[in-house]
C-alpha positions as CSV (number, residue, x, y, z in Angstrom):
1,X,-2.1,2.9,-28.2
2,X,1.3,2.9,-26.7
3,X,1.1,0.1,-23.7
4,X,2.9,1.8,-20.7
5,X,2.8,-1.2,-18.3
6,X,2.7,-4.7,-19.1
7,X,2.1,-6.9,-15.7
8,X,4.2,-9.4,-14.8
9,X,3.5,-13.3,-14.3
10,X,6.4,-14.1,-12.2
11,X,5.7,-13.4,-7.9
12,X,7.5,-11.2,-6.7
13,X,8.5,-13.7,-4.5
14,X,11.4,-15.3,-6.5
15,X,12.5,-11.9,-6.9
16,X,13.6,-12.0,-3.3
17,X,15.5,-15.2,-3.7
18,X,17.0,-13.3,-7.1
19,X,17.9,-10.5,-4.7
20,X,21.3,-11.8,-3.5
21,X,22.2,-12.4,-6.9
22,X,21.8,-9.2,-8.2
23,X,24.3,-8.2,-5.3
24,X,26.8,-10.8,-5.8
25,X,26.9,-9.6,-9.8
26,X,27.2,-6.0,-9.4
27,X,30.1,-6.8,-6.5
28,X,31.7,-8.4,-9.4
29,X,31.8,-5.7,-11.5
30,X,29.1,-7.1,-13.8
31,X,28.5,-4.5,-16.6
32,X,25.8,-3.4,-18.7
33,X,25.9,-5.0,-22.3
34,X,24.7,-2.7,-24.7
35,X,25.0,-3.0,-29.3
36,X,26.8,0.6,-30.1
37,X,24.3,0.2,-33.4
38,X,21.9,1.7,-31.5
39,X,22.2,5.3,-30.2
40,X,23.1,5.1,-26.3
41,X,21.1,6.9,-23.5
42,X,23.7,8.2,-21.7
43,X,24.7,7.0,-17.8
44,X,24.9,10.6,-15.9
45,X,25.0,11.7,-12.3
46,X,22.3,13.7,-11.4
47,X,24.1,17.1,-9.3
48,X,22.9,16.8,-5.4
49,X,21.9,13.6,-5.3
50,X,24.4,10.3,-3.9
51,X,24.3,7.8,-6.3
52,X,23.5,4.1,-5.1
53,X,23.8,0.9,-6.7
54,X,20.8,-0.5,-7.8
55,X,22.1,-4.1,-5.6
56,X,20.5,-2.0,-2.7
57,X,17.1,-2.1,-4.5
58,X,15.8,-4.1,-6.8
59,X,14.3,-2.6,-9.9
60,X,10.3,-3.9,-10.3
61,X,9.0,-2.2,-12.8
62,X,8.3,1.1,-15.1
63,X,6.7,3.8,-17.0
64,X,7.8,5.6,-19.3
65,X,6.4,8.7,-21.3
66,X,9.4,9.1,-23.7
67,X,12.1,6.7,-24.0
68,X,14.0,9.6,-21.3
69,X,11.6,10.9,-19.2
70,X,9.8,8.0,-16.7
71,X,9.4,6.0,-13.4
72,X,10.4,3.1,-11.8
73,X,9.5,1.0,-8.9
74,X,12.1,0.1,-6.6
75,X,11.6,-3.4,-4.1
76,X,13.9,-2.9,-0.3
77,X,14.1,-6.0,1.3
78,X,15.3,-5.5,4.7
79,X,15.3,-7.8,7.5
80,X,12.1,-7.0,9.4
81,X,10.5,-4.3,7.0
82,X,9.8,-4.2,3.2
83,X,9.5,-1.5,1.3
84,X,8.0,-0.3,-2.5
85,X,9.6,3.2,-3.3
86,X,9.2,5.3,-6.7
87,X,11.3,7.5,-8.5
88,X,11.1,9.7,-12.1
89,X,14.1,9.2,-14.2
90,X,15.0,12.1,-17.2
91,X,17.7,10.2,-18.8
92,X,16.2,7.0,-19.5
93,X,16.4,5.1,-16.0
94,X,20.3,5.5,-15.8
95,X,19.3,7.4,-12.7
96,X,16.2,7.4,-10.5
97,X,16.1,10.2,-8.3
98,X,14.9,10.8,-5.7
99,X,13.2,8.0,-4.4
100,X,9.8,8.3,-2.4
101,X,8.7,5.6,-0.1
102,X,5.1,4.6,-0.9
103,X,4.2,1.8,1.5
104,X,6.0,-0.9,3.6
105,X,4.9,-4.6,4.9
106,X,6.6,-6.7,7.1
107,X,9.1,-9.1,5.2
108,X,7.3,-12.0,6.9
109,X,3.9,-11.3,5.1
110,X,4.0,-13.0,1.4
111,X,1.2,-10.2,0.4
112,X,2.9,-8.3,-1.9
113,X,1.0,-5.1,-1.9
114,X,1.7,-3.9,-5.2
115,X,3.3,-5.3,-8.3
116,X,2.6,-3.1,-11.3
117,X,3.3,1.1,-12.1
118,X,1.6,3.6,-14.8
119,X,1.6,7.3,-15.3
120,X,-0.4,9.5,-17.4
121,X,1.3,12.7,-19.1
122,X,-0.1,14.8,-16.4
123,X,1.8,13.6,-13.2
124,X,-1.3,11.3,-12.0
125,X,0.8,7.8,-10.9
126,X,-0.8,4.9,-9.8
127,X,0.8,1.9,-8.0
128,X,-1.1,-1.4,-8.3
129,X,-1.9,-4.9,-7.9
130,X,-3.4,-5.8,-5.6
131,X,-3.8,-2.5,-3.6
132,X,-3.7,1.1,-5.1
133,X,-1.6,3.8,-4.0
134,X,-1.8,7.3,-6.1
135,X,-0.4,10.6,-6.6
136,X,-1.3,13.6,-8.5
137,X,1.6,15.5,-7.9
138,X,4.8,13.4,-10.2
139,X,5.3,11.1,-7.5
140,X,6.2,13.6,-5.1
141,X,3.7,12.2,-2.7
142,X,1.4,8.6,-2.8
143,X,-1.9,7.7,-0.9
144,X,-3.5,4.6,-0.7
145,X,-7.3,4.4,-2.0
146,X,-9.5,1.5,-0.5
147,X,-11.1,-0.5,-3.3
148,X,-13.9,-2.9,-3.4
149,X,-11.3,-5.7,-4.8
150,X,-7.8,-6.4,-6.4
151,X,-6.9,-3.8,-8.9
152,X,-6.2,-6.0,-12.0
153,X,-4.9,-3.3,-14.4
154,X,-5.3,0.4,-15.2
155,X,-4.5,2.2,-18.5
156,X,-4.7,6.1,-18.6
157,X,-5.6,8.5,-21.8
158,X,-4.8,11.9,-21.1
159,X,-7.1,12.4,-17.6
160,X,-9.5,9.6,-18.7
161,X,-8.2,6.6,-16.6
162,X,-9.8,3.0,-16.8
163,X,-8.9,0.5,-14.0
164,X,-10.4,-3.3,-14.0
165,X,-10.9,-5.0,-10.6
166,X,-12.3,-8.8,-9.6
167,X,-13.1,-10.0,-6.0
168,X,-13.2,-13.5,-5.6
169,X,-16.2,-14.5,-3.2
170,X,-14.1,-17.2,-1.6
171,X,-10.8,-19.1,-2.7
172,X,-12.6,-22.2,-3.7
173,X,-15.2,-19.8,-6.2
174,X,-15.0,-21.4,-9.8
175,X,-15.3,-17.8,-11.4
176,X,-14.4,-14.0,-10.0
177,X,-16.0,-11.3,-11.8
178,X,-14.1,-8.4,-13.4
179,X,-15.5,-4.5,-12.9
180,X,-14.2,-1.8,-15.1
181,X,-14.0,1.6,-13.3
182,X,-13.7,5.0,-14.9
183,X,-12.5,8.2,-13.9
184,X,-12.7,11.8,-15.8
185,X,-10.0,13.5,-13.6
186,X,-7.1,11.5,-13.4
187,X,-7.9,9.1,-11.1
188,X,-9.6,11.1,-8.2
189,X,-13.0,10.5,-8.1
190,X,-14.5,6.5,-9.8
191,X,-17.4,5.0,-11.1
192,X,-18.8,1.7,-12.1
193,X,-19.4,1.2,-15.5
194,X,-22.7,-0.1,-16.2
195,X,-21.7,-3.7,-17.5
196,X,-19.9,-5.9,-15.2
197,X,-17.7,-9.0,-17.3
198,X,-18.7,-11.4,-14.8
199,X,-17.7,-15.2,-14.7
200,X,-15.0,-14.8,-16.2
201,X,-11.5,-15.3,-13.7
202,X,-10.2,-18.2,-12.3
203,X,-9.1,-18.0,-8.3
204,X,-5.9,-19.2,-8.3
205,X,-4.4,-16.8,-11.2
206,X,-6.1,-13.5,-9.2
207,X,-4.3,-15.4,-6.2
208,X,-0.6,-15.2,-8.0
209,X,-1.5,-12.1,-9.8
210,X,-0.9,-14.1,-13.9
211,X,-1.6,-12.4,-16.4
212,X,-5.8,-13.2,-15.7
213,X,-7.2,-9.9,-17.8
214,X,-5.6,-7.2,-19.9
215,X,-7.1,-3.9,-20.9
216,X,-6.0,-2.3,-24.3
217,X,-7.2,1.5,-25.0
218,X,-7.5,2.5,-28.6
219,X,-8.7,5.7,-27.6
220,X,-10.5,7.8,-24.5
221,X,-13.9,5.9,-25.5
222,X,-13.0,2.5,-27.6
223,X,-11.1,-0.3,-25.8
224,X,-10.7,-4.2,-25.6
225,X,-10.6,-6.5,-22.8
226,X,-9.4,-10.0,-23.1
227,X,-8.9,-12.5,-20.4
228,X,-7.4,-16.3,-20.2
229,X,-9.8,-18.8,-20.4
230,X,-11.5,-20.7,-17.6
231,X,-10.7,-23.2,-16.2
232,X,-12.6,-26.5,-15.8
233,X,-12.5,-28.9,-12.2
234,X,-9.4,-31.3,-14.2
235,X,-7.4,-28.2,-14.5
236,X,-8.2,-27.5,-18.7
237,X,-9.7,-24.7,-20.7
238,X,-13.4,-24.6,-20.6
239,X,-14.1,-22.0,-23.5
240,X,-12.0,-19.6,-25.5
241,X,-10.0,-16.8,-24.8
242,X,-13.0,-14.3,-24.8
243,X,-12.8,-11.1,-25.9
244,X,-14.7,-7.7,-25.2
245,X,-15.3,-4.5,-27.2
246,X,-16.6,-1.1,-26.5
247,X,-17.1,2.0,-28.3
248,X,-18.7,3.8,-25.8
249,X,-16.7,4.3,-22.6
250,X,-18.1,0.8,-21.5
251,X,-21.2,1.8,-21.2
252,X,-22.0,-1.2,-23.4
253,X,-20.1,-4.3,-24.7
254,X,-19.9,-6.7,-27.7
255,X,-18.4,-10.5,-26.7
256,X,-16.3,-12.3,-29.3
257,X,-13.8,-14.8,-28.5
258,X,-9.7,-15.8,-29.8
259,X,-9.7,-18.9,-31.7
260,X,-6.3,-20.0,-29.6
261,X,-6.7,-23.5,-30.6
262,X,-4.0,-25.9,-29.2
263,X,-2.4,-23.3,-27.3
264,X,-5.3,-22.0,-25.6
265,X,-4.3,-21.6,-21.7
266,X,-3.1,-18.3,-21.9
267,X,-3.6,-15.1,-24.5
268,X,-2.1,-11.7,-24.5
269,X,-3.6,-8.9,-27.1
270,X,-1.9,-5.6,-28.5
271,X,-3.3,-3.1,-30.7
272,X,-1.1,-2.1,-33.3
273,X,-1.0,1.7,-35.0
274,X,-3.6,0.7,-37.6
275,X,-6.3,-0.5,-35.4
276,X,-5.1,-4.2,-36.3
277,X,-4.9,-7.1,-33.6
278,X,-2.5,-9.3,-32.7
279,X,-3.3,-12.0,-30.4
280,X,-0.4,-14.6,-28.5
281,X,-1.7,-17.3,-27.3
282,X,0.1,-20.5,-24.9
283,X,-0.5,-23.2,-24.0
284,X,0.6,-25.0,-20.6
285,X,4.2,-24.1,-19.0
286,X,6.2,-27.2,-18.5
287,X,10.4,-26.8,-17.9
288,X,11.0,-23.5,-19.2
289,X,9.4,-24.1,-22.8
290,X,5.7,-23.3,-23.8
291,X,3.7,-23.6,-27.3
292,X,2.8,-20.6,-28.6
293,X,0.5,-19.2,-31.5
294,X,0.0,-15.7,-32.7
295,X,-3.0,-14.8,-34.6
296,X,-4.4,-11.2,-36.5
297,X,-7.6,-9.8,-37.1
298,X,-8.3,-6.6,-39.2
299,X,-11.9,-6.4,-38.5
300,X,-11.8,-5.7,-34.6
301,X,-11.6,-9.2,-33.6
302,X,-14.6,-11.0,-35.5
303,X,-12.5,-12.8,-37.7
304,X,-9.1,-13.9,-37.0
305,X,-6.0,-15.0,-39.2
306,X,-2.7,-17.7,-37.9
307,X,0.3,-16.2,-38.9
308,X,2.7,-18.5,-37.2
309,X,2.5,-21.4,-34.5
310,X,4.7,-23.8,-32.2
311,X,5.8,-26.9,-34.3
312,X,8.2,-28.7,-33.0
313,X,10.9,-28.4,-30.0
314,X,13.4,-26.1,-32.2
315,X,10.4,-23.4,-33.2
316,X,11.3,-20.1,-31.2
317,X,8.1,-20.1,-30.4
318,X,8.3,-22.8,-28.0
319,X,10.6,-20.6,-25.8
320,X,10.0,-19.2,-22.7
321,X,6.6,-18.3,-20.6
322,X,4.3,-15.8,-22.7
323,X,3.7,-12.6,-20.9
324,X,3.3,-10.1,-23.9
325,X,3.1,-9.5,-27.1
326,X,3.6,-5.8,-28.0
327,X,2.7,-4.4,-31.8
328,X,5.5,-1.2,-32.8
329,X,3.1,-1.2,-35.9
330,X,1.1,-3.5,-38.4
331,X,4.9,-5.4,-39.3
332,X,6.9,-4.9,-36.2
333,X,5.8,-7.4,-33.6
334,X,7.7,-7.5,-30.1
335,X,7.4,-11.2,-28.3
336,X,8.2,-11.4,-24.6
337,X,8.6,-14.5,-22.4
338,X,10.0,-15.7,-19.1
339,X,13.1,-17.3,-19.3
340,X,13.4,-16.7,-22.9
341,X,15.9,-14.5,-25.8
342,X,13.4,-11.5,-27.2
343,X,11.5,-12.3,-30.4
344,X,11.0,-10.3,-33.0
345,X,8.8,-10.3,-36.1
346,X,9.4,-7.7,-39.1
347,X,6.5,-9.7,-41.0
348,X,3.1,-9.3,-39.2
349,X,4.3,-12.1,-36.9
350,X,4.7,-14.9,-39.7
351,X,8.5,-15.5,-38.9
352,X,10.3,-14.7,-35.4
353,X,14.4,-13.4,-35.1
354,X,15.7,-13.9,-31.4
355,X,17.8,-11.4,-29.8
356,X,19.9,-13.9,-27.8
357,X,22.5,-11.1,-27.3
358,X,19.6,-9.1,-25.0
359,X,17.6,-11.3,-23.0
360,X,18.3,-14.9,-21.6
361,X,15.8,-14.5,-18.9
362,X,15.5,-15.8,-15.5
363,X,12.6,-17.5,-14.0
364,X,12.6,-15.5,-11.1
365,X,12.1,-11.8,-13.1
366,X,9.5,-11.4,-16.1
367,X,10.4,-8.8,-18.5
368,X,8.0,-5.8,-19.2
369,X,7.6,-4.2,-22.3
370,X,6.5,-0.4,-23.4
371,X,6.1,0.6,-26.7
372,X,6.6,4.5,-27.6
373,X,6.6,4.1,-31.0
374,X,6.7,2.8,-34.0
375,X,10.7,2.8,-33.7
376,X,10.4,3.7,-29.5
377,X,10.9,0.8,-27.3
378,X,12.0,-0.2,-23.5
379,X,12.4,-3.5,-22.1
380,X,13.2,-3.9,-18.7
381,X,14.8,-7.9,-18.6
382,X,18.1,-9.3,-17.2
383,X,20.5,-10.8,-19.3
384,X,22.6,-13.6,-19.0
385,X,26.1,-11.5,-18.5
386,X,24.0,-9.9,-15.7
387,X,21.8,-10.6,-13.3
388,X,20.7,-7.0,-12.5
389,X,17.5,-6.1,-14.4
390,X,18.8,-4.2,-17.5
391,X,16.8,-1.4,-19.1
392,X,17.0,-1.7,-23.0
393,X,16.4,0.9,-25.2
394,X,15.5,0.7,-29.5
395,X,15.0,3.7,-31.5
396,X,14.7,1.6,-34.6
397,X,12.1,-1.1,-34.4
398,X,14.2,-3.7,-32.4
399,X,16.9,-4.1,-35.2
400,X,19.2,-2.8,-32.4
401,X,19.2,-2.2,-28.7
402,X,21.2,-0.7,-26.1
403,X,20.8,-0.9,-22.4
404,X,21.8,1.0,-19.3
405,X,22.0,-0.5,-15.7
406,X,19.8,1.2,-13.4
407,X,20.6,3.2,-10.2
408,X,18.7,5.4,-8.0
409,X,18.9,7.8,-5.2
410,X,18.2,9.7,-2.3
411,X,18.2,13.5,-2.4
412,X,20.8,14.9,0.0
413,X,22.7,17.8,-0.1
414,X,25.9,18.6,-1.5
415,X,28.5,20.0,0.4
416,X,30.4,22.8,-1.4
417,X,34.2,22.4,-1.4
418,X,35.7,25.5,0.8
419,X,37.6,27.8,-1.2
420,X,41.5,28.2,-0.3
């Protein structure tokens, strides 16, 4: 299916630090690179609304149903009080408007609240990671719903709404468990499934919210889980990437693993059109570069196939921190990293093209990918003209992109001019 959020692996945190940046480039009338080979969303003023610039809040993350209509998330940084606010967007996050506040912290507190954002087509939103905060009415309103432990992931079908949890017994626990809940009704009422995936996290990446376990819906009953493998007391994989499968709402569950290999500290999964896998996997970060290997299966994981692997220090797939891999279909791959250009494969993944003109990266903001389509695409990534977060837009597979700066706003009336 059609990813609609992708977490990030960078904390918030350095996102702060990035804050001043993003100021000092839009000050300098930093503008939004775009390749006219692409067909443009347009940059419109929504009527009754004052238009801000986005330097007064930073763009986290988004969700989008088409590549117009979504939501973003919005971080405030203020001097005592901190702030997460959301907004819907019709013309492909040109504007968000208006914004709603959904909760605020005190600056002081490193707790990020939330980090990640996901819709369904019928206005149910859901704010996560670590809390939850939802609404059922587009946004309009949010509450916050208590859970047992940090919210991990959640991936709606229609009103069929999965969300994965752990809770980590203590910080010095070897393993956290992970609990898949479900929900019939867009996310009002939960339940346990009847298998819990337990064993299976390590502390320290549910403690700086890394990409620790992904779910991937193929439809309102069949889905796959994958998490990173554990870790051992010198700080090294223990056991593959494992892999879970259920064709039954997870009422039950068959284990199979991702042969990683050499690069076997991180993995990422997407599930393309066809039903086929595609698996990245990384090994450990060290000064911006990071081996990677990306591996198919066509037989719902039990057998997997290389198609391409880090090599030596020119490969593109030594750039950059993994945080997805994203299939448009069974050719068109999508490769995003940290502090990396875009890669893209028109071959299954056996050969890689950078975008360099789209995405340089910068350590302190990851890049989130949501495929539409098998043409669709949006990216939200800075650039190295920019150091706003860009929104970037493909309507034809990734050949070519174009990108809009992001703005949002508060609704407040319009004074009509007085006639003379």
């Amino acid at each position: 299916m059609a990813r609609l959020t992708v977490r990030v692996n960078a904390g918030r945190n350095l996102r702060m630090l990035a804050g001043l940046l993003v100021i000092i480039g839009l000050a300098l009338g930093f503008g939004s690179p775009g390749s006219s080979a692409s067909p443009r969303i347009p940059h419109v003023s929504a009527p009754h609304h004052r238009v801000i610039p986005a330097a007064t809040g930073q763009i986290e993350a988004v969700s989008f149903e088409t590549l117009t209509r979504g939501y973003g998330l919005f971080y405030f940084s203020g001097t005592d009080v901190c702030a997460d606010k959301v907004g819907p967007t019709s013309n492909g996050g040109a504007l968000f408007a208006p914004l709603v506040t959904v909760t605020t912290w005190p600056c002081v507190d490193n707790s990020i609240p939330t980090s990640s954002l996901v819709f369904d087509h019928r206005g149910d939103g859901f704010l996560f990671g670590p809390d939850l905060f939802v609404t059922h009415n587009s946004g309009r309103t949010w509450s916050r719903i208590r859970t047992a432990g940090d919210v991990l992931e959640i991936d709606p079908i229609g009103s069929s709404i999965w969300m994965l949890q752990t809770a980590c017994a203590s910080p010095t626990t070897r393993h956290c468990p992970i609990r898949l809940f479900v929900s019939d009704d867009g996310g009002r009422n939960w339940s346990p499934s009847k298998l819990a995936l337990s064993g299976q996290i390590n502390p320290a990446a549910v403690a700086t919210f890394e990409n620790v376990a992904m779910l991937d819906r193929v439809n309102r009953s069949f889905a796959y889980l994958v998490s990173d493998p554990t870790m051992n007391n010198k700080g090294s994989p223990a056991e593959p990437a494992l892999l879970w499968r259920t064709t039954n709402s997870g009422a039950s569950w068959t284990k199979r693993s991702i042969p990683c290999g050499k690069w076997n500290w991180y993995v990422t999964l997407s599930v393309a059109p066809n039903g086929e896998l595609f698996a990245a996997c990384a090994g450990q970060p060290s000064a911006g570069r990071q081996g990677k290997s990306v591996l198919s299966s066509n037989d719902e994981g039990l057998r997997w196939h290389l198609r391409s692997s880090y090599r030596s220090f020119s490969s593109a797939l030594g750039s950059g921190y993994l945080v997805s891999i994203d299939a448009m279909s069974a050719k068109t791959l999508l490769l995003v990293a940290n502090i990396s250009s875009l890669l893209v494969s028109s071959n299954a993944g056996a050969d890689w093209q950078y975008k360099d003109q789209l995405f340089s990266g910068a350590e302190s903001a990851a890049p989130l990918a949501i495929v539409l389509g098998t043409k669709d695409a949006v990216i939200l990534g800075d650039t190295i003209k920019s150091p706003a977060q860009l929104l970037w837009h493909t309507t034809d597979g990734g050949e070519h992109w174009s990108s809009v700066l992001p703005r949002w706003a508060y609704r407040v009336p319009v004074k009509k001019p007085r006639r003379t």
